[in-house]
BAFI-3210 file (N, C-alpha, C; in Angstrom, 3 decimals, decimal comma, padded with zeros to 6 digits):
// residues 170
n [1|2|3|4|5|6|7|8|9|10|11|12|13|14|15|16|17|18|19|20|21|22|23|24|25|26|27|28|29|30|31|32|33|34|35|36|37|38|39|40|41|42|43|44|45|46|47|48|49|50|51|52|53|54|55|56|57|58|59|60|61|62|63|64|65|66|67|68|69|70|71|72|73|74|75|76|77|78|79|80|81|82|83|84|85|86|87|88|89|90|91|92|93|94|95|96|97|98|99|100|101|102|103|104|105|106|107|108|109|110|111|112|113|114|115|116|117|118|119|120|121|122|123|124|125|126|127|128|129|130|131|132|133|134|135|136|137|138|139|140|141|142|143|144|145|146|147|148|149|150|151|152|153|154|155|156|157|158|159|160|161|162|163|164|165|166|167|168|169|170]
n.u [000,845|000,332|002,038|000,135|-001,014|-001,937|-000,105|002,642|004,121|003,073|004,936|006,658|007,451|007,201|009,856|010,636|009,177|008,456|008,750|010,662|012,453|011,446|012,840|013,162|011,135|011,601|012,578|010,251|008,265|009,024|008,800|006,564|005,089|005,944|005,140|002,550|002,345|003,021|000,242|-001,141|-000,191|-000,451|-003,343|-004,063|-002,705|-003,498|-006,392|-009,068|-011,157|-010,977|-011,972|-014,394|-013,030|-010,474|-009,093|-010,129|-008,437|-006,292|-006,168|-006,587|-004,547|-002,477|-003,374|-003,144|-000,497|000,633|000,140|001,892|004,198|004,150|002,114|001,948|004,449|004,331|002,871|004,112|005,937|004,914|003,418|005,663|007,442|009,359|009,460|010,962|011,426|011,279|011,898|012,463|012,824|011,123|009,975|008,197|006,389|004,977|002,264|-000,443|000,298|001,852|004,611|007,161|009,228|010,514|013,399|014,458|016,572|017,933|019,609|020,946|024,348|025,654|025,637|025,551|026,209|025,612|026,330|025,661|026,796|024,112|022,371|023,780|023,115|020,719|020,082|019,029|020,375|021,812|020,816|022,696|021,988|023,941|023,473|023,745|023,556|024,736|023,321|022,128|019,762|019,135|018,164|016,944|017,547|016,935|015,521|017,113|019,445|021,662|020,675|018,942|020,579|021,947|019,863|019,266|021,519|021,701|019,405|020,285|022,244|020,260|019,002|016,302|014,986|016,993|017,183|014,584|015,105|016,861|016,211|013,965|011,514|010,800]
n.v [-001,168|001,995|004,978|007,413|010,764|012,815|012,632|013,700|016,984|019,679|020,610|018,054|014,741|011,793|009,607|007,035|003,678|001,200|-002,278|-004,512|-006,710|-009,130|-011,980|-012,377|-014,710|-016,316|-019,168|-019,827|-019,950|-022,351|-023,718|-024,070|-025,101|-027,763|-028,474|-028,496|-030,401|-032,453|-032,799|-033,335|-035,995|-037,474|-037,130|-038,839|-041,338|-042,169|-044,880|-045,410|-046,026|-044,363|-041,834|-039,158|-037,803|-038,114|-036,766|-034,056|-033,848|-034,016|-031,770|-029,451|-029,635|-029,184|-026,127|-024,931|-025,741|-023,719|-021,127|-020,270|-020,676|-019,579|-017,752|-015,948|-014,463|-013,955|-011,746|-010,085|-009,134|-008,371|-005,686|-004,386|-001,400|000,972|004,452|006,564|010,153|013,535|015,047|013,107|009,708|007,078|004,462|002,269|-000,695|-003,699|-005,646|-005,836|-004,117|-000,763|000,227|003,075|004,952|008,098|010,001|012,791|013,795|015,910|014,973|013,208|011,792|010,028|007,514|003,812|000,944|-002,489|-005,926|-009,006|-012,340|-013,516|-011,645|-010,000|-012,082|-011,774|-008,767|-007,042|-005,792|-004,111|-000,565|001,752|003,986|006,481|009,060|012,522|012,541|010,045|007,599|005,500|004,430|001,210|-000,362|-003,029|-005,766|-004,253|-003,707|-003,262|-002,134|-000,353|001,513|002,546|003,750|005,659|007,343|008,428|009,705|011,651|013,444|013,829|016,089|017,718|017,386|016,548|015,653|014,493|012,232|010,991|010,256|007,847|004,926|003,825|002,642|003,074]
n.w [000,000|-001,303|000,349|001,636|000,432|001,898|004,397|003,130|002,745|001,137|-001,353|-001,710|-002,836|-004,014|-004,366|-004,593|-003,679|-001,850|-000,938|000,868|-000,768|-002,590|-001,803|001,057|001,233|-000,148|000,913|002,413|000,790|-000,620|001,356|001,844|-000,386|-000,286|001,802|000,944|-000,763|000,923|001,961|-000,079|-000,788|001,804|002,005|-000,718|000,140|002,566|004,121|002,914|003,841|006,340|004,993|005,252|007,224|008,029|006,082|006,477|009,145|008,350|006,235|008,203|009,604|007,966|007,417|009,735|009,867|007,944|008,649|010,330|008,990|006,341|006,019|007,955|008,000|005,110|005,594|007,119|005,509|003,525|004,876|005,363|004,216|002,467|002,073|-000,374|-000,521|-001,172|000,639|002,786|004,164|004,909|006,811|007,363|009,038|010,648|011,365|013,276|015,773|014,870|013,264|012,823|010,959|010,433|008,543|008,198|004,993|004,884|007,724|006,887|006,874|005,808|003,471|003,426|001,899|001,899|000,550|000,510|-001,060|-001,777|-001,823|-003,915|-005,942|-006,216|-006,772|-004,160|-001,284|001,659|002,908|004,883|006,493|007,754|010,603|011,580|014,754|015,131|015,027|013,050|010,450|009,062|006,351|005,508|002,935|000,401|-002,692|-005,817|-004,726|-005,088|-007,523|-006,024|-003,666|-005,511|-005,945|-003,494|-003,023|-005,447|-003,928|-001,712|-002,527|-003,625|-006,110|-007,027|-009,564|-010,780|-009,058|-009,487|-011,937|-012,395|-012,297|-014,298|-013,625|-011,904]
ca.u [000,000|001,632|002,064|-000,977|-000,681|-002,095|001,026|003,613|004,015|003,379|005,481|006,823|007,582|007,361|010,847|010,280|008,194|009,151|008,598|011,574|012,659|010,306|013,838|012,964|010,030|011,903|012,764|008,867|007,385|009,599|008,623|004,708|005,074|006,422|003,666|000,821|002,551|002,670|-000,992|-001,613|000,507|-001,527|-004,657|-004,112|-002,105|-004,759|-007,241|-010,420|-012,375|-011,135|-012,524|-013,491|-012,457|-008,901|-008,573|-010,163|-007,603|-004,605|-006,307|-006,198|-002,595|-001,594|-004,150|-002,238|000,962|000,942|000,285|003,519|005,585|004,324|001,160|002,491|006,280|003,904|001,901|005,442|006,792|003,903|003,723|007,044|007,789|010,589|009,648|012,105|010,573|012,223|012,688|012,729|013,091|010,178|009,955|006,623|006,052|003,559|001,149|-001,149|000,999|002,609|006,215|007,203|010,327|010,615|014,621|015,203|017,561|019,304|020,571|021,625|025,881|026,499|024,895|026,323|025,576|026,234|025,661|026,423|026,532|022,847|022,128|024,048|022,319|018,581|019,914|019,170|021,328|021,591|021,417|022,910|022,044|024,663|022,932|024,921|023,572|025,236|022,286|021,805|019,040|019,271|016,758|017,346|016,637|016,436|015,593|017,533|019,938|022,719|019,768|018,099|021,565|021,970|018,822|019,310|023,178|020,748|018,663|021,449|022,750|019,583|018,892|015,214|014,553|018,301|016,868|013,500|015,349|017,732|015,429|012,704|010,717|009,620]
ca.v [000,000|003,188|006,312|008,660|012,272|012,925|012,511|014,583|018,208|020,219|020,147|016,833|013,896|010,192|009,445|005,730|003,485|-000,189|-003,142|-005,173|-007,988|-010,816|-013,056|-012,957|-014,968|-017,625|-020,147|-019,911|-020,340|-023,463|-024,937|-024,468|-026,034|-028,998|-029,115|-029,024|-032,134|-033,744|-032,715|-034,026|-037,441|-038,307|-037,455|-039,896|-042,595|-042,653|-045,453|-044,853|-046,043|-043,280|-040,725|-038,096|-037,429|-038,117|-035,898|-033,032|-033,982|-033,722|-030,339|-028,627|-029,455|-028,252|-024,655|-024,747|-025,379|-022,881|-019,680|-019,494|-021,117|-018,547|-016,528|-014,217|-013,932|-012,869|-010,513|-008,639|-008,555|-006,892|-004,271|-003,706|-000,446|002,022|004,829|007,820|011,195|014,500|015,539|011,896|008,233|006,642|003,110|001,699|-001,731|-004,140|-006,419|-005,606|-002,835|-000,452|001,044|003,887|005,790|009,316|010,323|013,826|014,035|016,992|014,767|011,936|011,995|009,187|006,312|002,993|-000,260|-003,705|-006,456|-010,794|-013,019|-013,549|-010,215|-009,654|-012,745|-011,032|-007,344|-006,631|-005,703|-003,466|000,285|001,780|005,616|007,432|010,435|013,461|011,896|008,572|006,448|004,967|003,638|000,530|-000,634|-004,645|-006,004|-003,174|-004,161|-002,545|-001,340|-000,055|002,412|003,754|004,417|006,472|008,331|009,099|010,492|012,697|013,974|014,840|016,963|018,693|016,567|015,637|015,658|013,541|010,674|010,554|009,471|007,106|003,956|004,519|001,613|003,675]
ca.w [000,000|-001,063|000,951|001,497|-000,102|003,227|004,979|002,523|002,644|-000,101|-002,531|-001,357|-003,999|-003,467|-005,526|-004,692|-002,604|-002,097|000,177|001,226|-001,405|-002,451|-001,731|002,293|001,050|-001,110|001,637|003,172|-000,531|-000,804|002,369|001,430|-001,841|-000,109|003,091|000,124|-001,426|001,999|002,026|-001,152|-000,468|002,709|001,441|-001,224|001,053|003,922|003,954|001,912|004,849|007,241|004,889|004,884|008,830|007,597|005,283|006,956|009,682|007,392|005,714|009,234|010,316|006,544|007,268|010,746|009,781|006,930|009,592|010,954|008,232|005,208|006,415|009,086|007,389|004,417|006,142|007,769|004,168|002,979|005,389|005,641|003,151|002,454|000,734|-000,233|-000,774|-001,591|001,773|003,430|004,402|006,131|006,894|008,165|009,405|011,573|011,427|014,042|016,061|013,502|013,532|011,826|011,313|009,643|008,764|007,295|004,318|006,070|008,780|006,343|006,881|004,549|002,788|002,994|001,088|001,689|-000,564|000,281|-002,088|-002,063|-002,203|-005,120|-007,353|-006,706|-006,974|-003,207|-000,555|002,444|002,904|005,981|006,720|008,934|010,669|012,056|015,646|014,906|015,463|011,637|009,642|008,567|005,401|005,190|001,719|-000,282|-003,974|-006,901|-004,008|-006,215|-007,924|-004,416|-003,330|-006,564|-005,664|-002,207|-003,498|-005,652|-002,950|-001,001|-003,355|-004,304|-007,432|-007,335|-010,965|-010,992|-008,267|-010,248|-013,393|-012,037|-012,235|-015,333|-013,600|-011,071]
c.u [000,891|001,269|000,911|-000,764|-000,844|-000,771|002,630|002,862|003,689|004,075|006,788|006,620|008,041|008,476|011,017|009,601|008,611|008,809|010,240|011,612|012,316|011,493|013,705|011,721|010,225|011,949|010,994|007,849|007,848|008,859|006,624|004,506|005,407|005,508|002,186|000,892|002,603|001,130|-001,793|-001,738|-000,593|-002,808|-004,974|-003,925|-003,285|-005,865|-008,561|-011,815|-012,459|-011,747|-013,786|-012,623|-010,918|-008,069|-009,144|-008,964|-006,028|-004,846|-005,841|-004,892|-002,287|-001,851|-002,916|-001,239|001,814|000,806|001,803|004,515|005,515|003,010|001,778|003,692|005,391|003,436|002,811|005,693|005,811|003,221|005,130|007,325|008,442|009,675|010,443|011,294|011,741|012,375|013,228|012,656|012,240|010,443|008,624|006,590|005,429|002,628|-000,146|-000,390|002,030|003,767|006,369|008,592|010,345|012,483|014,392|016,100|018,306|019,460|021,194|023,040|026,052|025,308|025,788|025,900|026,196|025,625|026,362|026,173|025,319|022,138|022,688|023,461|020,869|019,237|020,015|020,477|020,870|021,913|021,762|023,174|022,529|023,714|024,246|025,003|024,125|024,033|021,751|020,582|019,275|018,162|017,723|016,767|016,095|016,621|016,181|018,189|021,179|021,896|019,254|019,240|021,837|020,801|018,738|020,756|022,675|020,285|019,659|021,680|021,723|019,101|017,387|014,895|015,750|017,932|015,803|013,914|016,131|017,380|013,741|011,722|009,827|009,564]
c.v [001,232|004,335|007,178|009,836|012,800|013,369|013,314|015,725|018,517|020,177|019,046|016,071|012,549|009,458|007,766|004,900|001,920|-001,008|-003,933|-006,436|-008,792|-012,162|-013,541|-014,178|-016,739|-019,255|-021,007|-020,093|-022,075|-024,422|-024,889|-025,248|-027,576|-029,223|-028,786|-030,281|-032,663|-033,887|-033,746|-035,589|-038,428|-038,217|-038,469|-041,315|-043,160|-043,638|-045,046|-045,057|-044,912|-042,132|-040,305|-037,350|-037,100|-036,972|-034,155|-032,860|-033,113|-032,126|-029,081|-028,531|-028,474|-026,604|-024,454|-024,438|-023,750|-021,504|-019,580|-019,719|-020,014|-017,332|-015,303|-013,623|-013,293|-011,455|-009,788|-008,595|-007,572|-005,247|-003,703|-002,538|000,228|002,938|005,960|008,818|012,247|015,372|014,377|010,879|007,750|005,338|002,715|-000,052|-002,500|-004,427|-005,488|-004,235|-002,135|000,139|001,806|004,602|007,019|009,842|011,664|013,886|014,638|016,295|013,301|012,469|011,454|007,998|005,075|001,477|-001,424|-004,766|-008,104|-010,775|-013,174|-012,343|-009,723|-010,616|-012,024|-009,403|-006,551|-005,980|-004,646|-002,195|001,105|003,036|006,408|008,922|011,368|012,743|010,890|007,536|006,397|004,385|002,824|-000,001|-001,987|-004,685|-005,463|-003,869|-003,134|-002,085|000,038|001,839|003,095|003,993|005,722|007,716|008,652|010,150|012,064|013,365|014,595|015,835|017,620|018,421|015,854|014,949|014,257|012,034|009,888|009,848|008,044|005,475|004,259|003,735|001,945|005,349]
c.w [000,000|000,212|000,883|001,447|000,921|004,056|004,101|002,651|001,225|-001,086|-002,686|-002,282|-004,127|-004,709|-005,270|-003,547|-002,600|-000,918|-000,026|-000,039|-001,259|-001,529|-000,136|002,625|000,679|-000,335|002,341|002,129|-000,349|000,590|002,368|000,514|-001,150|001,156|002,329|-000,498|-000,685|002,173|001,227|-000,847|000,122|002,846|000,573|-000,820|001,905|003,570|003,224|002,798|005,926|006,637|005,289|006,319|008,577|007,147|005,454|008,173|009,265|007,394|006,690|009,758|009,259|007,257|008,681|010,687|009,004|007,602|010,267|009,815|007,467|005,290|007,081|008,444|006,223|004,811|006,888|006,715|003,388|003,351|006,090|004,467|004,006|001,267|001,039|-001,097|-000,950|-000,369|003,000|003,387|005,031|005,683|007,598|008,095|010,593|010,783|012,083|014,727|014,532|014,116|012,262|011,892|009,852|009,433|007,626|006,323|004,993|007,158|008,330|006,305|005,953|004,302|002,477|002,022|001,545|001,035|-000,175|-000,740|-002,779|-002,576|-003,411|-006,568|-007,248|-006,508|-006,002|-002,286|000,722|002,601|004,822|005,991|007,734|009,215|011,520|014,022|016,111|015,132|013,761|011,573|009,160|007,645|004,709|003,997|000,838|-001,610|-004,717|-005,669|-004,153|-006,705|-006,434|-003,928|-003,859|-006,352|-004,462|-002,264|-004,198|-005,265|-002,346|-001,495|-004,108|-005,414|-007,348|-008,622|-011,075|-010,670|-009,258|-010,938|-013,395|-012,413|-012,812|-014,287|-012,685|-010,708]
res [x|x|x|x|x|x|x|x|x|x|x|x|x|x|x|x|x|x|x|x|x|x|x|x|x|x|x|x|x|x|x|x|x|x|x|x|x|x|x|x|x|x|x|x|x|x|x|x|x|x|x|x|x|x|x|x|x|x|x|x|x|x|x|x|x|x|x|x|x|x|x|x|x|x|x|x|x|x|x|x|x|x|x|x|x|x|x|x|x|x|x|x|x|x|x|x|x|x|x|x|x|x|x|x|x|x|x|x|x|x|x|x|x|x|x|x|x|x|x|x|x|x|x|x|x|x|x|x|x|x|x|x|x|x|x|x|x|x|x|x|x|x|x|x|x|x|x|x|x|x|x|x|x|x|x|x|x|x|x|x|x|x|x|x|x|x|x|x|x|x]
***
């Protein structure tokens, strides 16, 4: 859900908006795909006389199991957003309680990046926002990280029009 106009100033400019990288996702897809084929399995395996008790049995562990393994981890990845605006950095996330963080450009010191291995085959990586306070921002899993670096370098320097262009895609 993007940003509400609501919440920017005036002539304020949502230079990108983003949720955290599908890739925190990849491990918790994989392990659903493989507790619907156990689903499948022992729905088929199970006696033909225990049905259908059986197989409502099974269905509920699966519905069960599947809330912690890939429900809830979905439902933080989807309200987890970054977006970068032309005077700031917000971060918003929560389920049920929300968290929010607002960072000023003018008290961004530096912009750092880091990038594993993993992070560099899907694009991601990590950005790490020095403030003049020392108490940093950290934005895990930033997609295209390379590019929102590039556009926060922009911003700094007064370059809205510059950040905008940086990444046609958005």
């Amino acid at each position: 859900m993007a940003l509400s106009k609501k919440q920017l100033s005036q002539d304020e400019v949502i230079v990108r908006h983003m949720h955290t990288h599908p890739k925190v996702l990849l491990w918790r897809i994989m392990a659903q795909v493989v507790l619907i084929a156990v689903g499948i399995a022992a729905s088929v395996l199970l006696p033909g006389d225990w049905s259908p008790w059986s197989h409502l049995a099974v269905w509920i562990i699966v519905l069960a199991v599947s809330v912690p393994v890939f429900l809830l981890p979905w439902l933080a990845w989807a309200t987890t957003t970054y977006t970068i605006t032309s005077k700031r950095v917000i971060t918003r996330s929560g389920i049920l309680n929300k968290r929010g963080h607002d960072l000023p450009l003018s008290r961004i010191s530096d912009v750092q990046q880091d990038r594993a291995l993993t992070d560099r085959i899907f694009g991601a990586g990590t950005l790490r926002l020095e403030t003049s306070a020392g108490d940093p921002l950290i934005l895990e899993d930033v997609p295209s990280v390379a590019a929102v670096q590039v556009e926060l370098s922009n911003l700094l320097f007064n370059d809205v029009q510059g950040a905008i262009d940086v990444d046609p895609e958005h």
